[in-house]
C-alpha positions, 0 to 999 in steps of 0.5 A, a space after each residue: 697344273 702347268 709342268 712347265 716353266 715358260 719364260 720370254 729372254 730379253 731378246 724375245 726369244 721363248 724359253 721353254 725349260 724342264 722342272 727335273 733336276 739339273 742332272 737329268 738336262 741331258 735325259 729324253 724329255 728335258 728341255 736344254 738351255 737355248 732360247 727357242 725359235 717361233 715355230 718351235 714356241 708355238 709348238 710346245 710353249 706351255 704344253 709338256 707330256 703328262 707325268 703320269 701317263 707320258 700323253 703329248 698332249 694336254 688333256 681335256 678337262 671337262 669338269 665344272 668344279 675341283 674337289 679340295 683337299 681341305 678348307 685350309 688348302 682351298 686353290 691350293 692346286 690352283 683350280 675350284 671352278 671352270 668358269 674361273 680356271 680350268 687346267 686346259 683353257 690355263 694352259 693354252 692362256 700360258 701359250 698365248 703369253 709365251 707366243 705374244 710376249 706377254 705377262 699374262 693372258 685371258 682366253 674367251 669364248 669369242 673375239 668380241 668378248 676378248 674386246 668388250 672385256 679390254 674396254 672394261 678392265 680399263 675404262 668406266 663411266 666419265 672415261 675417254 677412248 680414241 679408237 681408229 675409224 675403221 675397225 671390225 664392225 662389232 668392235 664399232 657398234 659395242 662402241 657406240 651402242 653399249 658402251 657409250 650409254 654407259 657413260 663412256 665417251 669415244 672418238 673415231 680417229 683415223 690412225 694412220 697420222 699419229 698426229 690426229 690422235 695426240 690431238 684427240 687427247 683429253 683430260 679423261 683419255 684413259 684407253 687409245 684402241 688400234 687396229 693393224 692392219 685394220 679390218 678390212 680396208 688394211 690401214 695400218 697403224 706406227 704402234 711405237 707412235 702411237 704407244 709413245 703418246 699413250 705413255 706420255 698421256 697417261 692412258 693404255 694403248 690395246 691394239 687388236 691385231 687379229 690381222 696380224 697373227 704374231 708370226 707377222 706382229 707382236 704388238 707388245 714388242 712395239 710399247 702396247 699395253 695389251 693385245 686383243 687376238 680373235 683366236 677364230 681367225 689364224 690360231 685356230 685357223 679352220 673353221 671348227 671354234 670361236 675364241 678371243 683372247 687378251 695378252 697383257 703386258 703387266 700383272 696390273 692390267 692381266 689381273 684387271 682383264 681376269 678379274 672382268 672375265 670371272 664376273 662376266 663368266 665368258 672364260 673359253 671353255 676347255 674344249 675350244 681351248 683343247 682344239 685350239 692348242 692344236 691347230 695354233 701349232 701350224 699358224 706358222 706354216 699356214 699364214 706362210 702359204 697365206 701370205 704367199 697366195 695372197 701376193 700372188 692373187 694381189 699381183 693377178 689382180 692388179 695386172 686386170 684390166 676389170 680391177 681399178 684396185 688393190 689394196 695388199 701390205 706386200 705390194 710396191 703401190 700399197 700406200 703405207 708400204 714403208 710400214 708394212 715392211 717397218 713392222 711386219 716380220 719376214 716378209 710376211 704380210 698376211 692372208 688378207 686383202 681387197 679390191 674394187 672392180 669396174 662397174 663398182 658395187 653392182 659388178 662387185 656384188 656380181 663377182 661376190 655371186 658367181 664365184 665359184 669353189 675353192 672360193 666360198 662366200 661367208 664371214 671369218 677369215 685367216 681359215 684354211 680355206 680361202 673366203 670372199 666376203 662381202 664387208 657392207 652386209 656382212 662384217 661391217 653391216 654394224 657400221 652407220 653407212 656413212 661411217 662405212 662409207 667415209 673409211 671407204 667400205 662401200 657396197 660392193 667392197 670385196 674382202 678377200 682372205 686366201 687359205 692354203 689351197 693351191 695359188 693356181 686354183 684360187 687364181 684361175 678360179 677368180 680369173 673365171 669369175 671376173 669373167 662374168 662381170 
C-alpha cells in the first residue's frame, strides 16, 4: 500500500506529506508543509522509504495473487491480483498522477496500449472522433484499421487551425484526439482551444503529448480531459522497458480507462514499473540537455549549406513559434527535431546510411543516447503513403532525438555525414 499522501495545490505545485503525527513534522523523514517544486515531484512523489525496513526504495513485488485476511475483508489491503493492481506498478501510477497533475492514472505495458485503451473508455460503435493527421503511425493505423471496422468513425484534421476542428464536429463527436508536438513532423496544437471546443461540444479532449514530457507540458493544465504518455520515451529514458500511461483529469474518466485495463489485462507489469520509477527521477535533468543539444545541432543545421530545412519548436523561423513559447515551459522545447537536405529522399536515406556512432539508426526517441530514424520505413510505415505524404513525411525524412552525449560529439558527427551526401 502507498505511505504517502499525495496532493496537487491549486497552483500546481505536489505536495508530498508524511502520515506521522503532527508532532513528529520536524522529525528525520517527515515531510514539511511547502508546495514542492518539479524536479523534487518527480523525485519523491508517491515513494516514501518502507516502514519496516527503511528501504528508499519501493520494492518490487512479483506476486501474481495476495492471500486475504478473510472473505469478509476480501481488497481490504487493496491488492488480489496483479493483473488488476499490483503495489509497484500502483505506486509509479500515483507518481504519474502527482507529475502530470491528474486524478488518477493507469500504467501499461507499452504506449499503444495507453492510446487504443483511451479510445475505448470513451467511444463504441456509432461514436465520432477527430484526430490530427499526423500523429504516431500506430496511433493512425489503430484508427483506421481497428477500430473503425468496429464501427466507430474518425476524421483526420489538421489541428494547427482550431478552427478545422470545430468544423468537424458532428452530432456523435464523442472523442477529439491531439498530439503536441506531433510525432514527427512537430506541429503543435492550442490545447486551451482545442479544449474549449470540446467542452462546448460535449465530447473529451485526450492529447498524447509523448513529445513533450511534463517538465516541457502538462496538458491537463491546459482543459484536456486525459493525457496519453508513451512512458518508453522520456520517463524511462534508456532504452531498457516499454510503457504507456493514461493520466486522467476526473475519478469518472480514471475509473473508465481502469475499468478498459482490467478486462484487457494490459496492466504494466511491476518490474517495468520498478525501472521506470527509477529512471523517471532524472527526466528533468535529461530533457534539460536534450533540449540544449537539440537547439544547438537545430541552429548547426540550419546554418548548412546541404540542409534546405529544419524544423525545431526552439528556433526564431519555427512556423508555430508563438506557441511554442505560449506552452512550453522554461524554454524548454524538447529533444526532437527534423530536417530535409538537398537531393531529398536519395541524399536523405544516404546520411540515414552513413551516420556514424554516437548516432544510431532505430526507432524510439527521448532516450539517453541520440537516434536518427528514418520515419517512412520505420515509425510511420503504418501510414497510407499518400497520407504520409500530405502531412509531409516523405522518404527520405530525417527524424532526429538528441540524447545526452556531448553537443560537439553529435555535431561533428553529423557534420561528417553530411559530408558524404
Amino acid at each position: 500500500m502507498l505511505r504517502a499522501l499525495n496532493r496537487v495545490s491549486a497552483t500546481g505545485a505536489s505536495h508530498v506529506r508524511s502520515l506521522a503525527p503532527a508532532g513528529a513534522r520536524f522529525k528525520a523523514g517527515t515531510w514539511g508543509d511547502a508546495p514542492l517544486r518539479d524536479d523534487t515531484t518527480l523525485v519523491h512523489a508517491a515513494v516514501n522509504p518502507d516502514q519496516e525496513t527503511g528501504a528508499i526504495l519501493t520494492p518490487l513485488y512479483l506476486s501474481t495473487t495476495f492471500v486475504q485476511e478473510s472473505v469478509g475483508k476480501y481488497l481490504a489491503k487493496g491488492y488480489s491480483y496483479s493483473r488488476t493492481n499490483n503495489p509497484t506498478t500502483s505506486t509509479l501510477e500515483a507518481k504519474l498522477a502527482a507529475v502530470e497533475h491528474g486524478f488518477g492514472a493507469s500504467a501499461f505495458g507499452t504506449g499503444m496500449a495507453a492510446t487504443t485503451s483511451a479510445v475505448f473508455a470513451t467511444m463504441k460503435a456509432g461514436d465520432h472522433c477527430i484526430i490530427t493527421d499526423c500523429s504516431y503511425g500506430g496511433t493512425n493505423r489503430s484508427c483506421r484499421e481497428f477500430f473503425t471496422p468496429l464501427g466507430m468513425e474518425f476524421s483526420f484534421v489538421d489541428f494547427t487551425d482550431p478552427e478545422n476542428v470545430r468544423k468537424a464536429i458532428k452530432s456523435n463527436t464523442k472523442l477529439i484526439f491531439s498530439e503536441t508536438p506531433a510525432n514527427p513532423v512537430l506541429t503543435l496544437t492550442d490545447l486551451d482551444a482545442i479544449s474549449k471546443i470540446a467542452k462546448e461540444s460535449g465530447c473529451y479532449h485526450v492529447c498524447d503529448a509523448t513529445f513533450a514530457p511534463p517538465v516541457m507540458l502538462r496538458p491537463l493544465d491546459h482543459g484536456c480531459d486525459m493525457v496519453i504518455q508513451s512512458l518508453t520515451k522520456f520517463y524511462e529514458g534508456h532504452n531498457m522497458m516499454t510503457g504507456g500511461a493514461v493520466i486522467s483529469k476526473t475519478q469518472e474518466l480514471h475509473d473508465k480507462v481502469k475499468w478498459v485495463q482490467n478486462v484487457n489485462g494490459n496492466i504494466m507489469n511491476p518490474f517495468c514499473a520498478f525501472i521506470i520509477l527509477q529512471t523517471s527521477k532524472t527526466m528533468a535533468l535529461r530533457v534539460r540537455q536534450q533540449s540544449k543539444s537539440a537547439m544547438a545541432v537545430a541552429r548547426f543545421l540550419e546554418a548548412h549549406p546541404k540542409v534546405t530545412k529544419v524544423m525545431y519548436p526552439g528556433l526564431e523561423s519555427f512556423p508555430q513559434k508563438e506557441l511554442a513559447d505560449r506552452y512550453h515551459r522554461d524554454g524548454l522545447h524538447g529533444g526532437m527535431l527534423w530536417f530535409d537536405i538537398v537531393g531529398g529522399s536519395d541524399a536523405g536515406t544516404k546520411l540515414m546510411d552513413n551516420i556514424q556512432r554516437p548516432w544510431s539508426l532505430c526507432e524510439n526517441l527521448g532516450s539517453t543516447e541520440s537516434i536518427i530514424t528514418a520515419c517512412a520505413v520505420m515509425t510511420h510505415a503504418n501510414m497510407l503513403k499518400e497520407d504520409r505524404m500530405k502531412v509531409g513525411i516523405g522518404d527520405g525524412f530525417i527524424r532526429v532525438s538528441c540524447g545526452i552525449e556531448d553537443t560537439e560529439d553529435l555535431i561533428s558527427t553529423l557534420a561528417a555525414a553530411l559530408e558524404t551526401c
